[in-house]
C-alpha positions as CSV (number, residue, x, y, z in Angstrom):
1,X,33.1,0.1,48.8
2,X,34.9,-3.0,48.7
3,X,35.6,-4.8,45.0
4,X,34.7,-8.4,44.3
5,X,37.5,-10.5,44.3
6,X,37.6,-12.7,41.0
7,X,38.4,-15.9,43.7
8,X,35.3,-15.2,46.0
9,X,32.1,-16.5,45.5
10,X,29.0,-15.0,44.6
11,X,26.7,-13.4,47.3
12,X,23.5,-13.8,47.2
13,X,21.3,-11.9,49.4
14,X,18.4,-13.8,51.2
15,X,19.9,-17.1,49.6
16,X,18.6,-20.1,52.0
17,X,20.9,-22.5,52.6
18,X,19.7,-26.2,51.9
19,X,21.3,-29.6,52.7
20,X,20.0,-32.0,49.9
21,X,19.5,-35.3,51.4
22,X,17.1,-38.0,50.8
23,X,13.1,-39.5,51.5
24,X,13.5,-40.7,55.0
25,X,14.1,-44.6,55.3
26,X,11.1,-47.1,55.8
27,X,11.3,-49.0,58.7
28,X,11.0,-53.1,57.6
29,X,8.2,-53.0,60.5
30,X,6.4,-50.0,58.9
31,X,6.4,-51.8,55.2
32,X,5.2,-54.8,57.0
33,X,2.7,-52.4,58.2
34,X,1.9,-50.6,55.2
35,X,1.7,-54.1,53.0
36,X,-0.6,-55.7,55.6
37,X,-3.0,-52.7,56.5
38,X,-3.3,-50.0,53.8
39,X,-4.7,-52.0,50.6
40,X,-4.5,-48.3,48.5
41,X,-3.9,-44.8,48.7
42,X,-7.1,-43.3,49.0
43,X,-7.8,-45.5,51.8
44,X,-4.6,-43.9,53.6
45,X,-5.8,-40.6,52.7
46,X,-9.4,-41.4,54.1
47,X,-7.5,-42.5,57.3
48,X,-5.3,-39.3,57.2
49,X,-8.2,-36.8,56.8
50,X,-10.5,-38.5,59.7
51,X,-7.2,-38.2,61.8
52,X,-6.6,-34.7,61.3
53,X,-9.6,-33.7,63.6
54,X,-10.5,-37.3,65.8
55,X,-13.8,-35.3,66.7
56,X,-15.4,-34.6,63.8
57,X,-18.1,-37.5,62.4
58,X,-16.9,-37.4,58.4
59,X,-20.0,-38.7,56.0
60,X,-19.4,-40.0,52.8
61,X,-20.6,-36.6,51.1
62,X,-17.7,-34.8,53.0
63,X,-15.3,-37.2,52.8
64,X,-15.7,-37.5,48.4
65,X,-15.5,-34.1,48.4
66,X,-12.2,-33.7,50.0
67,X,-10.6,-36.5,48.9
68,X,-12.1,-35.9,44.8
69,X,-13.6,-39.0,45.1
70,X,-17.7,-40.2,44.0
71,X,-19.9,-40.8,46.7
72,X,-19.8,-44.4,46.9
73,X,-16.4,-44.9,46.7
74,X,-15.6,-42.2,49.8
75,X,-18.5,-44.7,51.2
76,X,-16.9,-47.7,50.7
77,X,-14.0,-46.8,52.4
78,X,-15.2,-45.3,55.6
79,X,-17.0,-48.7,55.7
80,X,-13.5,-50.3,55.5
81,X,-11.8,-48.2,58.0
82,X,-14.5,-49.0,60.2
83,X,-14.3,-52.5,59.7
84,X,-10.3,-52.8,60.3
85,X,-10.8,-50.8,63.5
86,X,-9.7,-47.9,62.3
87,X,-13.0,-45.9,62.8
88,X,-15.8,-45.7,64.3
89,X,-19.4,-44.8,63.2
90,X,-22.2,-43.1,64.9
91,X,-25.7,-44.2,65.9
92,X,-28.7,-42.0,64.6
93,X,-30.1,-42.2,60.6
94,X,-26.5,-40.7,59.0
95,X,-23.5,-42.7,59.0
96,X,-21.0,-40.5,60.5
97,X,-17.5,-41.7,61.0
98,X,-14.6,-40.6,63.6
99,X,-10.9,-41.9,63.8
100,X,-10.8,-43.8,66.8
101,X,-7.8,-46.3,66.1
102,X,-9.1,-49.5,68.4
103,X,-5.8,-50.2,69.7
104,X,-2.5,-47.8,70.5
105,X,-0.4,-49.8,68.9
106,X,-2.7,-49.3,65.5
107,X,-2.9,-45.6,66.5
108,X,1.0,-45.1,67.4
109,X,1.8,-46.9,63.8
110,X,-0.9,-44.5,61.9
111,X,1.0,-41.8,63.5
112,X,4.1,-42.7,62.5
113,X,3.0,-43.7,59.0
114,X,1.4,-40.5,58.9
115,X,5.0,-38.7,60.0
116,X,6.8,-40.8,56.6
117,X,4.0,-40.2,54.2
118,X,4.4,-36.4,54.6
119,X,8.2,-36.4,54.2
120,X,8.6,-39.6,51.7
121,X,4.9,-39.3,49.9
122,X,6.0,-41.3,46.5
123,X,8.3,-44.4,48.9
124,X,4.8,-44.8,50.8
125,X,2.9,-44.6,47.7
126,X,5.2,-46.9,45.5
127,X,5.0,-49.5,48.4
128,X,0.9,-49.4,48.5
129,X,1.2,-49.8,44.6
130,X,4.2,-52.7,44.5
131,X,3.4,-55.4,42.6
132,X,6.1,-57.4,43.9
133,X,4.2,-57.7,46.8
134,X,1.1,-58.9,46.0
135,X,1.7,-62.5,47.8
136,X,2.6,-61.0,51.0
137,X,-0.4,-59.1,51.0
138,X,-2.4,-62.4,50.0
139,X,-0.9,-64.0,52.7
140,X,-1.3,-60.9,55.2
141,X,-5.2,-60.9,55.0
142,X,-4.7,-63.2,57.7
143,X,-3.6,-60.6,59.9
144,X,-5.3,-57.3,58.6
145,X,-6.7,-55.3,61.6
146,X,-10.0,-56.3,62.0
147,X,-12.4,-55.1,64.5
148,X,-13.5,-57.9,66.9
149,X,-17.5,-59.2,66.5
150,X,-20.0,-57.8,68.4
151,X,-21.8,-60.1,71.0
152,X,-25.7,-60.2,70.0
């Protein structure tokens, strides 16, 4: 049996070995994205719930339920995602909505927004609440995704 020297250090058994570093950097182009395209978090989360399964049609029912919202407010943003091109809806009597970003570029920067939201959840969520950026987002409306009119 072999005596602890007063010099060595502790041993821990099973002890996991962790390197502390910080909340992955946001990109100046993902802010930009973030300020001019996600007006709140529970519109992120609606966008992160519809992409977690592209096939399934969500309806306003499901989606207040999962995301401990009422019914017209899980309603109202479906309609919003579907307006910025995010989703689409259905045809028949129900509204059902699928993620279907309109563009890759959209889709490529969901994903990757996605990727920083899951390792830097309160940087994301500070920069959707920021105050300090309430002009750039007056001035972004200009350039909020927006899906293109449809010919009558």
């Amino acid at each position: 049996m072999r005596a602890a020297s007063a010099n060595a250090p502790p041993e821990h058994a099973g002890a996991v070995s962790m390197s502390v570093t910080g909340p992955p950097h946001i990109s100046e182009e993902m802010q930009r994205f973030v300020v001019l395209a996600i007006p709140s978090v529970p519109y992120l989360e609606a966008i992160l719930l519809l992409r977690a399964d592209p096939l399934l049609a969500w309806d306003a029912e499901q989606v207040a339920r999962r995301l401990y919202l009422n019914e017209k407010a899980a309603q109202t943003l479906l309609d919003q995602l579907y307006a910025a091109g995010v989703a689409t809806v259905g045809a028949g009597e129900e509204r059902r909505f699928c993620y279907a970003p309109q563009t890759e570029h959209m889709r490529s920067m969901i994903d990757a927004l996605a990727d920083i939201y899951s390792r830097n959840l309160i940087g994301v969520s500070n920069l959707i609440h920021s105050t300090t950026n309430s002009k750039a987002r007056q001035f972004a409306d200009a350039f909020v995704f927006r899906k293109p009119p449809e010919n009558p």
